[in-house]
C-alpha positions as CSV (number, residue, x, y, z in Angstrom):
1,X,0.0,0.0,0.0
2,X,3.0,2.7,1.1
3,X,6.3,3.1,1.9
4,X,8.6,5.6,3.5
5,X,11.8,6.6,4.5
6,X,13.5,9.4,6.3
7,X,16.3,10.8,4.7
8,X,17.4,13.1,7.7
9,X,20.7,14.3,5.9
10,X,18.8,16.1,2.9
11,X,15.8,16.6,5.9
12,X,13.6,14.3,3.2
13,X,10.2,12.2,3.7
14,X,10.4,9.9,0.6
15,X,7.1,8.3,0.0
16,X,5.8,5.7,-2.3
17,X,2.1,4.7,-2.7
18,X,0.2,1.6,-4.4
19,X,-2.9,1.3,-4.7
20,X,-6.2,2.8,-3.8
21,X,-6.6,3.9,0.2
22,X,-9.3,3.1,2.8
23,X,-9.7,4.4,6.2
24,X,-8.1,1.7,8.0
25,X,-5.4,2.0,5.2
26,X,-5.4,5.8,6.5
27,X,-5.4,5.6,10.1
28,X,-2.0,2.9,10.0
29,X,-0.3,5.4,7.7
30,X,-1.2,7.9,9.8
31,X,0.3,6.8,13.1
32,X,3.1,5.0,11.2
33,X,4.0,8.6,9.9
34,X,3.5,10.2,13.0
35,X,5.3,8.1,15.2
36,X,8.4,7.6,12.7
37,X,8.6,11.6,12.4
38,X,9.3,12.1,15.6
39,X,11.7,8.9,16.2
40,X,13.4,10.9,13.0
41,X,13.9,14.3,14.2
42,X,12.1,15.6,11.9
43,X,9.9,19.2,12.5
44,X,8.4,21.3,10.1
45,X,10.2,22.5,6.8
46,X,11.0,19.1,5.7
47,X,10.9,18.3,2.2
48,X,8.5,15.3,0.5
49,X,8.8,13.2,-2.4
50,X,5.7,11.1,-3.0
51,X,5.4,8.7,-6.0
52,X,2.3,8.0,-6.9
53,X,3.1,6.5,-10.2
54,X,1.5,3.0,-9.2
55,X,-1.7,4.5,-7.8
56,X,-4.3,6.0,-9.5
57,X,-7.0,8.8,-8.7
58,X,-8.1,8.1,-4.7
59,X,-11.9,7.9,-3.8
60,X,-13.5,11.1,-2.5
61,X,-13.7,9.2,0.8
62,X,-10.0,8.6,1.3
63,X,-9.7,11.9,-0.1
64,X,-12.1,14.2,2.7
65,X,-10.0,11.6,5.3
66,X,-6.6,12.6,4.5
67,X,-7.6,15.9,4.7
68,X,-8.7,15.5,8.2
69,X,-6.6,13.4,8.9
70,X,-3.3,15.1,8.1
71,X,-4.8,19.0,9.0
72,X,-2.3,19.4,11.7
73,X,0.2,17.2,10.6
74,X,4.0,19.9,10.3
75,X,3.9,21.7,7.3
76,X,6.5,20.8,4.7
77,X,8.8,23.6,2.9
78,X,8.6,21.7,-0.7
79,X,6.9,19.0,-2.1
80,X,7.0,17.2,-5.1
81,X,4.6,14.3,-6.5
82,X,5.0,11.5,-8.9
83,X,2.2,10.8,-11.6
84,X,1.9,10.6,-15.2
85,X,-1.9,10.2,-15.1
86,X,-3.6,13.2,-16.4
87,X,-6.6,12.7,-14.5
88,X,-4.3,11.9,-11.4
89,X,-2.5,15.4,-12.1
90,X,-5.9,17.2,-11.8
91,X,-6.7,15.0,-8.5
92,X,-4.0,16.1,-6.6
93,X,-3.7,20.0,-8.4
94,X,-7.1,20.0,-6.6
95,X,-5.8,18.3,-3.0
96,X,-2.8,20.4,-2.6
97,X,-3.3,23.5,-4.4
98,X,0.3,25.2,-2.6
99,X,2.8,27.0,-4.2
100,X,5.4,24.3,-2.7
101,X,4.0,21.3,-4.7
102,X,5.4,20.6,-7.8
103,X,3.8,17.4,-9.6
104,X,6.4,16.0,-12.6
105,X,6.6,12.9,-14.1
106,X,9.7,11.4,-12.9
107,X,11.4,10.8,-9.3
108,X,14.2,12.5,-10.4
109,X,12.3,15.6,-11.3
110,X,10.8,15.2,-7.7
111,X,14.0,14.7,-5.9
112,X,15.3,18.2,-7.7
113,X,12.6,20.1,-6.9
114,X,12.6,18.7,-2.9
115,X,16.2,18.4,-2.2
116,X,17.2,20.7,-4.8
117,X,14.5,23.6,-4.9
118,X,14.9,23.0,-8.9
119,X,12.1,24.3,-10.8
120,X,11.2,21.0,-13.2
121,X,10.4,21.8,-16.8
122,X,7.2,23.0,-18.2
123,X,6.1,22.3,-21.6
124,X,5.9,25.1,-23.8
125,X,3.0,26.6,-24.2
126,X,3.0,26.4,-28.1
127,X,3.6,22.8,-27.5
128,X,0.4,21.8,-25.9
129,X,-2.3,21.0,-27.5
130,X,-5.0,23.4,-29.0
131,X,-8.3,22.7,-28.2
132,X,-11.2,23.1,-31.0
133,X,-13.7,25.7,-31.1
């Protein structure tokens, strides 16, 4: 379902999820987290990688639960997530809507941006698509 490590040199929580979350699924990855970021060291400003490449969209109930869930939960200083889902790209635009989240395509976008504070590339706008009228 997840994993996670503390990298407390580059002050990073690297995350990995599979799979589609419940509330129990929730609740153990919340007090996993919790009680791992302390053991850590770890306050607020940390950076996140989380790679949800082999996940997809999440239900709206898993959804409304993380939110509650992780409300108080110290504030990162940059976060970068993993997806190359479209539709999982609007999902999470719409979750975390902060100027410190940065969702790219590959991990080692995501590490650059987290460790690194390096912007990861846009397309162009001439390159996208037109849409027609």
């Amino acid at each position: 379902m997840y994993r996670y490590c503390f990298d407390k040199p580059a002050n990073l929580l690297d995350i990995e999820w599979r799979g589609l979350f419940d509330a129990a699924s929730i609740a153990a990855y919340d007090a996993a987290l919790r009680a791992d970021f302390a053991a850590h060291g770890f306050e607020a400003g940390y950076r996140v990688v989380i790679d949800m490449a082999a996940t997809g969209v999440q239900p709206q109930e898993a959804l409304l639960q993380f939110r509650t869930t992780f409300a108080d939960f110290p504030r990162a200083s940059r976060i970068a997530v993993v997806t190359r889902s479209a539709l999982h790209r609007l999902q999470i635009q719409r979750e975390l809507p902060f100027r410190i989240v940065r969702i790219v395509s590959t991990r080692e976008a995501a590490l650059a941006w987290a460790v690194d504070a390096i912007e990861p590339d846009q397309p162009a706008l001439s390159s996208l698509p037109r849409l027609s009228t």
